[in-house]
N, C-alpha and C positions, 0 to 999 in steps of 0.2 A: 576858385570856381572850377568846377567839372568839364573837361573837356576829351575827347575821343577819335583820337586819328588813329583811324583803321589798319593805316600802313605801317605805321609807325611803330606799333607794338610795344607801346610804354606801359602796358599789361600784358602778362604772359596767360593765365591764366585764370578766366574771368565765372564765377560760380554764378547760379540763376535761380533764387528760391520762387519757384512756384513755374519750374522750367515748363510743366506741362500744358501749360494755359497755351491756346492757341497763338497768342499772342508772343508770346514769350519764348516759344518753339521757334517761331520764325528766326529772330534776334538769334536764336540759338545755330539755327542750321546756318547765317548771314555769320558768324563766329569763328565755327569749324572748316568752313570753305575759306576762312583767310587763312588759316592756320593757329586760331589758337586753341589753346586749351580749355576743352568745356567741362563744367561738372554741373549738377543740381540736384532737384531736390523739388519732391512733390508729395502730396497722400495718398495718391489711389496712382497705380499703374495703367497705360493707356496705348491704345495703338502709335500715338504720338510717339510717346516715351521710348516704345520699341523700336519709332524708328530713325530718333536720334541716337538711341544706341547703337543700332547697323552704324551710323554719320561716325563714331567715335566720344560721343557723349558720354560719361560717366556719371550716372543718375541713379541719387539713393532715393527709396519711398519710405518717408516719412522726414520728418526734421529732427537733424542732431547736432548740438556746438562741434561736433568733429566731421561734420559733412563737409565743410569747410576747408579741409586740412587744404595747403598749398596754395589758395586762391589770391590773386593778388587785387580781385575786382568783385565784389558784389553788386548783383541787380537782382531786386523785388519789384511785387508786382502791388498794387494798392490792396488788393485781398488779407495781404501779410500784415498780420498786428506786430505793436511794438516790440511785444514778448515774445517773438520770435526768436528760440535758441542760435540757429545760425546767425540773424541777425544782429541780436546781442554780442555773439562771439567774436562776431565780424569788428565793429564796431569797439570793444573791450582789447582788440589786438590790432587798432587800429588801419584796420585794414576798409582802403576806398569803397565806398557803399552810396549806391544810387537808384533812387527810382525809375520803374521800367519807359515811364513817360520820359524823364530828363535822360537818359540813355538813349530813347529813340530819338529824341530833339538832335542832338549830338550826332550820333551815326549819322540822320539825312543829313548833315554839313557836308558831310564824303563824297558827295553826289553833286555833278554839274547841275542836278534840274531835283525837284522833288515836290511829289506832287501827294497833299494830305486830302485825304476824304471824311467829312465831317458831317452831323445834323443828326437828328434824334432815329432818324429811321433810315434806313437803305443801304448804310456806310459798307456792308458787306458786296451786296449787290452788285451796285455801283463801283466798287472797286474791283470786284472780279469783271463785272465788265467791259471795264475802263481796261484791265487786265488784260484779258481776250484781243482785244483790239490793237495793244502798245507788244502784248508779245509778239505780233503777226506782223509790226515793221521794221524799221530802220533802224529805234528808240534804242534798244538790246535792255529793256528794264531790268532794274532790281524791283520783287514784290513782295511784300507782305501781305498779307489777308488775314481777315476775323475769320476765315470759312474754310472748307477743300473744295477747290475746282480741279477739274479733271485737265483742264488745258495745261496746267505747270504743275500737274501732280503732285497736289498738296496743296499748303496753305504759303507755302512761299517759294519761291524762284532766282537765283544768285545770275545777276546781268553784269551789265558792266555799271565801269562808274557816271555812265552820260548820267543814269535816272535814277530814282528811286520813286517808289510808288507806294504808300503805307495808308491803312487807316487813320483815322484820328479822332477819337474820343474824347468827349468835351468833360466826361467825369471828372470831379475834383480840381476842372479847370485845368484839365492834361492839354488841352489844346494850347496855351498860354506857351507851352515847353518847345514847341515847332516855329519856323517860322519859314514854311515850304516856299518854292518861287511860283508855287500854282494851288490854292485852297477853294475844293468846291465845298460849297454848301447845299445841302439837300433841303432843309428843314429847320425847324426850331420849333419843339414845344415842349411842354412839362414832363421832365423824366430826372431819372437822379434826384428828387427833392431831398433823399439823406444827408446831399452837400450842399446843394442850389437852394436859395430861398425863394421862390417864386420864377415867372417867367420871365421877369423883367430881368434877374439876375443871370439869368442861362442867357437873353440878348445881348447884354452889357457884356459878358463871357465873349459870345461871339465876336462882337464890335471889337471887343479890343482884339483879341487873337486878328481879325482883318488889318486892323491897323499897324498890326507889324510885320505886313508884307511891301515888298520891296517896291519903289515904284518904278521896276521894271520887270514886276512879276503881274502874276492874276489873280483876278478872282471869279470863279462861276459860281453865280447865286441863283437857287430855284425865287425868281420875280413873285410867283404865286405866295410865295409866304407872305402874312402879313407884315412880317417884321424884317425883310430884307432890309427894306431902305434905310432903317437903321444902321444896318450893319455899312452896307454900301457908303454910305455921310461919313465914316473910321477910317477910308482907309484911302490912301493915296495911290492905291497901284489901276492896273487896266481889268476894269470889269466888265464880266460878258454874263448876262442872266438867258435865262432859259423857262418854257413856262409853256402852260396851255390855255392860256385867257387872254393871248392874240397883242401881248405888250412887250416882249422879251426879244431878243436877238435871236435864238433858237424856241422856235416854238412848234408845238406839235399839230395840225389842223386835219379836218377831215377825219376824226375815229371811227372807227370798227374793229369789229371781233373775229374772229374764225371761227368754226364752229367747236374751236378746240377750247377758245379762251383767251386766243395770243391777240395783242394789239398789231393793228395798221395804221399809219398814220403819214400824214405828209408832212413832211419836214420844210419848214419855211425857214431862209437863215438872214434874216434881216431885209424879208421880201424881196430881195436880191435872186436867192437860190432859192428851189425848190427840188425834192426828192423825195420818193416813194422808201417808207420803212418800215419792214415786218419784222415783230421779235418772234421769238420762241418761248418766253416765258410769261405766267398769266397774269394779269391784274393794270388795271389804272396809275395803279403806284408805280410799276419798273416804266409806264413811259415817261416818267418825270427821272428815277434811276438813267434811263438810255439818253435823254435829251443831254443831262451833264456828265454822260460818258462821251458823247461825240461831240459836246463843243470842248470838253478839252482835249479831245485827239487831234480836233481839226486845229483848233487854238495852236498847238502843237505842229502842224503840217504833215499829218496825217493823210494820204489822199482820202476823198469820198468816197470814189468807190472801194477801195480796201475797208473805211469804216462800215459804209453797210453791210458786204458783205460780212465781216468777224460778227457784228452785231444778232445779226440774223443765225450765225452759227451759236451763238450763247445760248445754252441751254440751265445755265443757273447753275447756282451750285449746292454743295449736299447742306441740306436741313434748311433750306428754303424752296418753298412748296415743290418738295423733293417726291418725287414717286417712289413709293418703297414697294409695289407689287398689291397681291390680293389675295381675297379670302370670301370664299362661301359668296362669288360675285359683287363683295364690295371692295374696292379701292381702296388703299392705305397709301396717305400721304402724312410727309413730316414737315413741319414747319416751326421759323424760330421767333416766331411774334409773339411778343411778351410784354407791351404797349401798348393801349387802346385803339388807336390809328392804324396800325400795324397788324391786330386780331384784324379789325373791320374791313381794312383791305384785303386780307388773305379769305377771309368769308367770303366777301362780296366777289370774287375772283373765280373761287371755286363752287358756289352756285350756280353762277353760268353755265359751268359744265355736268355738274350732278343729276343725275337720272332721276331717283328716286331720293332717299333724305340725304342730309348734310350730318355727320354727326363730327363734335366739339369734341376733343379732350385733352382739357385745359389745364397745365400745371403753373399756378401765379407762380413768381419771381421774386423774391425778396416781399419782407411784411414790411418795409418802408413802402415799396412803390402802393403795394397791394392797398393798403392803407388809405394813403395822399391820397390816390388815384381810383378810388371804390367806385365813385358815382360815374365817372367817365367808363370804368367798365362794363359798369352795368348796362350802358350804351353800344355796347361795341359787338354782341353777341346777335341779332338779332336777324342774320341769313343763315344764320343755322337751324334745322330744325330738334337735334338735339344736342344737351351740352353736359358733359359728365367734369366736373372741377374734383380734383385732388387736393392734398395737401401742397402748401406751397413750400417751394424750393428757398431754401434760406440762405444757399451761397455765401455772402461775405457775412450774414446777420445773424444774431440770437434773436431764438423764440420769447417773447419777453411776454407772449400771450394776451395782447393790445389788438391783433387782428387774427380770423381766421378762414379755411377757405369757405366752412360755412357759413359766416357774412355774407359771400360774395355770390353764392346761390342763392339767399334768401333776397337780394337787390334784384336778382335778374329772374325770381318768381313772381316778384313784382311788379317786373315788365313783364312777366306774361309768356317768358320763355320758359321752355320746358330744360328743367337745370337739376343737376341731382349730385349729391358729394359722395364718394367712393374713397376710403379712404389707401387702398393699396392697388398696385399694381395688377397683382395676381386677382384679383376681387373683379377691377377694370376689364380686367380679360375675358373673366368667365360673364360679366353682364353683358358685354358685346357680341359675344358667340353665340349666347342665347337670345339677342333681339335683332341683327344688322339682317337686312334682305339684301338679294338682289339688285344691285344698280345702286347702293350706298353709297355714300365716302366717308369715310372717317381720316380725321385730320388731326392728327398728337398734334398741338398745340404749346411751345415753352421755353425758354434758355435754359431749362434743366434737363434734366436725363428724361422726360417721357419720351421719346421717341421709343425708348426697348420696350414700350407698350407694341407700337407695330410690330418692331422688330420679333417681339416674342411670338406673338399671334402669326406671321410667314412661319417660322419656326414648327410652330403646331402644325402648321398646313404641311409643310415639306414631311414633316411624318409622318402622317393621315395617307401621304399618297402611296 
């Protein structure tokens, strides 16, 4: 069985196919700050990339059975298919190979304390938050992130060995691979169906991943899900829920808005305590993200007032309802909802604030989700007042031509939204320039590359002036 002590160095040199993925950087830069030897291997070159190379990373672009040469350790990421030449080679010279999920299980052993953030939606969020908060005390964490936050400059942070602090992805049942002494849970609903058969299957997923926490560890569960209590009846350790419908440990009462968008709210902690809490980031969703940021700070012994104040200083991080500047008096925002829930939260978010219209532009994510998840879509669009859909971003999948994005505008013609398919980039651009007024917003929408939609359009501005 695979095992990984960090100190110890019974790998000298451990190679990373598919180093570039957010995920997988971290791991990366948490490698070369102990001292070993890194190498990898990606397709497309990346700010990432560039700046594991500054770290001493050796990173080829593209995959070759000779990128390999020397490695005494492989880790892939689930992206990576079988026929993977490094991986075969790996593998054919019998050299140790493990996936990036069971690699991260491993590593958090290293750690007195480790704390996994999981659930269909927020896990970035939430864990920069949670982030913000544990960098600013006593803790000295180790972080991972799915994101960049500006607070630990990047997407991950080298601390000591008290903590570790990582996402955790229920994909393919990577949760199953950790078994943190602290697992919040955001949510639970239908995502991944490529792996997951249903929702029942993604609960039973979670249920068990709780039940293999220690029972001297945690658990924070958002109580509002339907299917907490499931999960909670798994597991033997100390659970602490959190919620807005007045039945949780930490719950949030009293809501309002600022005229910016950001939530207030009063924090109730087991009607015990009470406290005044302003975020800086918008939407209904990050108060339920902020609630299981601060009961595991506090869980933790975190003082209160240190957590409000970090809390309140969270300004989010990049490509979640990210400001990217303006054009021609409309707004450009970026965002990385790419989920029903997730669209309709970041809508409903940035309505509050928009002047004049909302414009959509939306790039699906995988023709599995796109698919499964059609008719939930076509629900999720409808505080926008307009919605421009691209081609969808195929990431791990082939086009097998079963679904497309024009489906998914013809579903939400039907609801009565104003929805239109554009099928490039450059096409995207020039229809925006010629319809967006004054006081608009327009919102790139995707886990895929639309945001160089905004991106391009500042671009054009900055020349124009």
């Amino acid at each position: 069985m695979f095992s990984f002590n960090i100190c110890e160095h019974n790998f000298s040199h451990v190679h990373l196919i598919g180093i570039g993925g957010i995920s997988m950087s971290g791991l990366a830069e948490i490698l070369l700050m102990e001292g070993y030897a890194v190498s990898g291997s990606d397709m497309n070159p990346s700010l990432i990339i560039d700046k594991l190379k500054t770290q001493g990373a050796n990173i080829y672009i593209g995959h070759k059975s000779e990128n390999i040469e020397g490695a005494d350790l492989v880790v892939y990421t689930d992206a990576i298919s079988k026929d993977n030449p490094e991986l075969i080679e790996a593998q054919k010279r019998g050299i140790e190979t493990v996936d990036r999920g069971t690699f991260l299980g491993k590593l958090m052993k290293n750690y007195e304390k480790s704390i996994a953030v999981s659930g269909t939606h927020g896990k970035t969020t939430t864990t920069s938050m949670l982030a913000t908060i544990l960098n600013r005390s006593h803790l000295e964490p180790t972080i991972l992130l799915g994101g960049e936050l500006d607070e630990i400059g990047g997407n991950a942070k080298i601390g000591s060995k008290k903590l570790v602090l990582t996402e955790a992805c229920e994909y393919k049942g990577n949760i199953l691979k950790y078994q943190p002494t602290m697992a919040i849970i955001l949510n639970m609903e239908e995502d991944h169906l490529d792996y997951f058969k249903n929702i029942d299957h993604i609960v039973a997923t979670f249920a068990e991943y709780a039940s293999g926490i220690g029972e001297d560890g945690y658990l924070i569960i958002n109580i509002d899900d339907g299917n907490a209590q499931k999960v909670i009846e798994n597991t033997k350790c100390n659970v602490t829920t959190f919620g807005l419908n007045g039945n949780g440990d930490y719950v949030a009462e009293n809501i309002s808005f600022t005229s910016e968008g950001y939530p207030k709210f009063i924090l109730n902690i087991r009607n015990k305590e009470k406290y005044p809490i302003t975020l800086n980031v918008m939407g209904i969703h990050n108060i339920y993200n902020a609630l299981g940021s601060i009961a595991a700070a506090h869980t933790y012994h975190v003082p209160m007032e240190d957590i409000i104040e970090s809390i309140k200083d969270y300004k989010g991080t990049h490509r979640r309802l990210e400001s990217k500047g303006a054009i021609k008096g409309a707004k450009i925002i970026d965002d990385y909802a790419h989920h029903p829930t997730e669209i309709k939260a970041s809508l409903n978010a940035l309505k509050k604030t928009t002047q004049n219209r909302l414009w959509c532009v939306f790039q699906p994510h995988t023709y599995s989700r796109t698919k499964i998840l059609l008719n939930s879509f076509s629900e999720s669009f409808y505080d926008a007042d307009k919605v421009i859909v691209t081609d969808i971003y195929a990431a791990r999948e082939i086009d097998t031509g079963i679904i497309h994005s024009k489906n998914l505008v013809n579903v939400l013609k039907e609801k009565g939204i104003d929805a239109v398919y554009i099928d490039s980039f450059d096409k995207i651009e020039s229809f925006l320039l010629a319809n967006i007024e004054n006081g608009d917003t327009i919102v790139t929408m995707g886990a895929g590359n639309v945001y160089k939609i905004g991106e391009a359009l500042l671009e054009d501005e900055k020349k124009a002036i």
